[in-house]
BADRENKOL-852791 format. One line per 5 residues: number of its first residue (from 1); their letters; for each residue y, z, x of N, C-alpha, C. Coordinates in pm, whole numbers, plus 50000, padded with zeros to 5 digits. Last residue first. Example, Ala and Ser with C-alpha at 12.3 -4.5 7.8 and 13.67 -1.06 7.14 Angstrom:
<rs>
2> sa> 49775 50708 51285 49894 50714 51367 50003 50787 51290 ~ 49431 50780 51319 49550 50780 51230 49670 50780 51320
</rs>
This chain:
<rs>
61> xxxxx> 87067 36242 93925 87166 36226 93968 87261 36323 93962 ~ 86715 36367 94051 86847 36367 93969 86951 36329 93976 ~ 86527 36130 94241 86644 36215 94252 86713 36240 94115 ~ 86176 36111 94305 86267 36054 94231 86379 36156 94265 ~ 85943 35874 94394 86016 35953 94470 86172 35956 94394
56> xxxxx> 85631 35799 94274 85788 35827 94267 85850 35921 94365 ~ 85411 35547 94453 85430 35718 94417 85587 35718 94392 ~ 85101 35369 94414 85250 35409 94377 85267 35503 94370 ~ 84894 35196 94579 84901 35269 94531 85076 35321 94502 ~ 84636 34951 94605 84746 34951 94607 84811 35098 94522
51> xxxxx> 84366 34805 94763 84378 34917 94694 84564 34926 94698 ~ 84303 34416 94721 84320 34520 94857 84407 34638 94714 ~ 84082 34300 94602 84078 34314 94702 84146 34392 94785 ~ 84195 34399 94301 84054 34387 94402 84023 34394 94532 ~ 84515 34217 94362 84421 34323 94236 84257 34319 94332
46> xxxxx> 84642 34054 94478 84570 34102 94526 84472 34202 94442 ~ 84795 33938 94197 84623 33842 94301 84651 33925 94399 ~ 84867 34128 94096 84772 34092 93977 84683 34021 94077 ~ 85063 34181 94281 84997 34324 94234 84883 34227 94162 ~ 85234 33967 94251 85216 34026 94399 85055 34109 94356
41> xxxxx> 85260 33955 93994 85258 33832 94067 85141 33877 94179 ~ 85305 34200 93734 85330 34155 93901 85263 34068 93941 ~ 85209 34288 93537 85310 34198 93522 85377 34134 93652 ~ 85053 34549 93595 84981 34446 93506 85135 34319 93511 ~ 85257 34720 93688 85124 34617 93811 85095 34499 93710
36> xxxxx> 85382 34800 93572 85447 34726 93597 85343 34622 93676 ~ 85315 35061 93470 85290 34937 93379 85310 34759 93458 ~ 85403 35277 93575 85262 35300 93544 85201 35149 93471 ~ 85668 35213 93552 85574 35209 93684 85449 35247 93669 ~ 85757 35286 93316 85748 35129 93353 85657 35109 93510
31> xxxxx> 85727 35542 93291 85638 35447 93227 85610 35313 93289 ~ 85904 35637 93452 85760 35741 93490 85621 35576 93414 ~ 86102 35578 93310 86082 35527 93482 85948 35529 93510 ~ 86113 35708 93120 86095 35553 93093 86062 35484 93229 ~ 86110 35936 93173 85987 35923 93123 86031 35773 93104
26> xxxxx> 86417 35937 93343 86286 35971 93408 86129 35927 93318 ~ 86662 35925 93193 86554 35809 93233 86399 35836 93271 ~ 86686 36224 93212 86750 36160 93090 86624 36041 93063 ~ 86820 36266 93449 86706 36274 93464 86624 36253 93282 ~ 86956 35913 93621 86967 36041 93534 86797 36107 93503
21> xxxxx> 86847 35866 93958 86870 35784 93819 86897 35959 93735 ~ 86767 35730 94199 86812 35831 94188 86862 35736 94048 ~ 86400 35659 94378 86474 35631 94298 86589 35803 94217 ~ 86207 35503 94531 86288 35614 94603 86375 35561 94518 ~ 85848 35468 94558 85996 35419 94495 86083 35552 94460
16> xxxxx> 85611 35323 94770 85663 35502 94724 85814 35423 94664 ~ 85332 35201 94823 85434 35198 94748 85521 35320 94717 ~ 85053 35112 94984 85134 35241 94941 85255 35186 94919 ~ 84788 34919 95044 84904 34903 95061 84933 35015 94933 ~ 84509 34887 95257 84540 34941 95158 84687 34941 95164
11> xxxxx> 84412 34669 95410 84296 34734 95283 84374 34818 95180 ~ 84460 34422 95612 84484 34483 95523 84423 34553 95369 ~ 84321 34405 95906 84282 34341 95799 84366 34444 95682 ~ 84270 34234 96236 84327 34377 96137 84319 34329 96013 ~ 83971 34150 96406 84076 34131 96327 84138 34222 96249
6> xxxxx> 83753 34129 96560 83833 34228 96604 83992 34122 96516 ~ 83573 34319 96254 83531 34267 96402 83631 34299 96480 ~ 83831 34413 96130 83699 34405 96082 83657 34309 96190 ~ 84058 34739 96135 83967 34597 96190 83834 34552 96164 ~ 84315 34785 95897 84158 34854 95979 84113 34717 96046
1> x> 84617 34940 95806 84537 34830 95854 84411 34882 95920
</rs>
């Protein structure tokens, strides 16, 4: 959050997905999260205005 006068204002929202799956899955995981913004609700109306970013956090099972 940053303030713009004296309001906080959300600019940038981080996503980390903490996922334990075979490692088998991994390039379909690796995909669908490189895809998934375009089909998000959440992700498509803030698109622009606020920076949104994804990171795997992944486990072998």
């Amino acid at each position: 959050m940053e303030t713009e006068g004296k309001v906080l204002v959300i600019k940038r929202i981080k996503q980390v997905f903490r996922l334990t799956a075979s490692e088998d899955d991994r390039p379909t995981i690796e995909r669908v999260l490189g895809v998934y913004a375009d089909s998000c609700p959440v992700a498509r109306s803030l698109k622009g205005s606020i920076e949104i970013t994804s990171e795997l956090d992944f486990t072998p099972a």
